[in-house]
N, C-alpha and C positions, 0 to 999 in steps of 0.2 A: 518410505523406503523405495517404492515403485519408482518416484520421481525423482531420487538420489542416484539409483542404476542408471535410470534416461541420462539425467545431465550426464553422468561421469562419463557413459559412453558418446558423449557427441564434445566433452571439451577435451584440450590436451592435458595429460596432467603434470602436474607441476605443486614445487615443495609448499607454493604460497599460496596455494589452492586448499581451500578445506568444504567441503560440503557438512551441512547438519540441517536435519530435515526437525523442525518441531513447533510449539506454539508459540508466537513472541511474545504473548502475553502474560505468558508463565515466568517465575524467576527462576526455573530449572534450568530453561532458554539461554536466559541469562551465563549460568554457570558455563555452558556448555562453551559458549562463543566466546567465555574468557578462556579458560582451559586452551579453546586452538589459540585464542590471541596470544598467549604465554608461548606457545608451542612453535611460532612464529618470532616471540621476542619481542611482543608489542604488550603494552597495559590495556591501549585505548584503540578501538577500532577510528579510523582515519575520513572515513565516508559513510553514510547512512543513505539507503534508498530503500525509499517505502511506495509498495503501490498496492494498496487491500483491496479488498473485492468493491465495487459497488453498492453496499451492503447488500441488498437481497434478487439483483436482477439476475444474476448467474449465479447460481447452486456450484459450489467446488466441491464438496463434499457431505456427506449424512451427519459430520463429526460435530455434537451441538456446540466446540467451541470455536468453530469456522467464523469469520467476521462475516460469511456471508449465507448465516443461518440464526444471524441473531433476530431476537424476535421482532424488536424493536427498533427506532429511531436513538431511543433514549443505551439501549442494549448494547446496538452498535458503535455507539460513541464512548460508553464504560470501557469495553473490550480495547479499543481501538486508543483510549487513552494509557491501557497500561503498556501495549505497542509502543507506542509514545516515549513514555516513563522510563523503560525497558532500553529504547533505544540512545535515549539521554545517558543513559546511565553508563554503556558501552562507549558513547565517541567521545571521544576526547577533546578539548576545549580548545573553541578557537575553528572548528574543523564545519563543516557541513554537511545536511542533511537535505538530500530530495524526496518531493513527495509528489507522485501523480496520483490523481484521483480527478472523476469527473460528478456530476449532477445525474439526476435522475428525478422520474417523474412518482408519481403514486397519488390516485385518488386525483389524478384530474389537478394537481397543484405541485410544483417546481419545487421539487427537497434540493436547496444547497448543500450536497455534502463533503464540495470540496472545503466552502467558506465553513463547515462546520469543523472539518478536521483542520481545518488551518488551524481556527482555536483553538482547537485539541492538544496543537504543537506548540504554539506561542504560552497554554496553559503548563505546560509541562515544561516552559524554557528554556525553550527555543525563542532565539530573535527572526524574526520575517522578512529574507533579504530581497527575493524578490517573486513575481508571478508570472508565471509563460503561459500564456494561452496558445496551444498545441493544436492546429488543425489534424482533424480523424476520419475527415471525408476520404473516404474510399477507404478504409480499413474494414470495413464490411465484410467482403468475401473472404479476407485473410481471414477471418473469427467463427467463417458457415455461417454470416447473418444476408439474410435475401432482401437488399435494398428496398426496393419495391413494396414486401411486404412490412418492413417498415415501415415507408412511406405511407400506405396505406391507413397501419395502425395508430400512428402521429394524424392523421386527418381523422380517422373516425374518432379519434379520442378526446380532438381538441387541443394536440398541443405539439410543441416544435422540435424534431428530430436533431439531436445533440448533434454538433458537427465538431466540437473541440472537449479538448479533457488540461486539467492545469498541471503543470510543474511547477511548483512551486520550493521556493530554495531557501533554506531555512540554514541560519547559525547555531552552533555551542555557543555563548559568550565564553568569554577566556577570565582565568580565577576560578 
């Protein structure tokens, strides 16, 4: 709700505008985004963009069904497939779906979690139109992260300081 006041007061508003703040993993979610989509005059939402937490590097919330408080590797991909699921279900065929998400470290070893949720989305139905690799060098400051002490942490730790995060651009098939 906090974060449903912020947007509203910084967009303009307007009839085609709906804010709904909730879990997408839920099929309440679901209901709710059709309800506006009716209320619009639409069946199927037209574009999907998805961008989840990292799973566990930044904490968004205490809430344990946060994608970035799951416990696990395996946790976060369950959660993150009914996202998924959720999302297919809403767009309409033929239409597309983006997804940013980048990699992360843990335990000294390279977690692909973009190439995990890519599965994620080819599992649930999506076809895999294409992949952007997004430079994020210098996004740092914009997020309160202190370069340097980054840098630092990536050498003491042994490993290499993410510079990029993927878009990657996903289909409905049609039928």
């Amino acid at each position: 709700p906090d974060l449903i006041e912020y947007v509203d007061g910084k967009i303009e508003s307007s009839p085609d505008v709906r804010l709904i703040a909730g879990d997408s993993s839920e099929e309440s979610i679901v209901d709710s985004v059709r309800v506006a989509l009716w209320d619009m005059g639409c069946e199927h939402a037209h574009l999907l963009i998805l961008h989840p937490p990292y799973w566990d590097i930044i904490r968004f919330s205490e809430d344990d069904s946060d994608l970035s408080n799951a416990e696990s590797l395996e946790d976060f991909l369950a959660s993150f497939k009914k996202v998924a699921e959720n999302g297919y279900k809403l767009l309409q065929s033929g239409r597309f779906a983006g997804l940013v998400i980048g990699d992360k470290y843990s335990n000294g070893e390279l977690m692909p979690l973009g190439f995990y949720c890519m599965q994620v989305m080819k599992d649930a139905g999506f076809r895999l139109k294409s992949i952007v690799v997004k430079n994020i060098e210098g996004n740092e400051r914009g997020k309160g992260r202190n370069t340097n002490l980054w840098r630092y942490r990536a050498l003491a730790g042994g490993f290499y300081i993410f510079k990029h995060e993927y878009v990657m651009i996903f289909q409905k098939p049609c039928g």
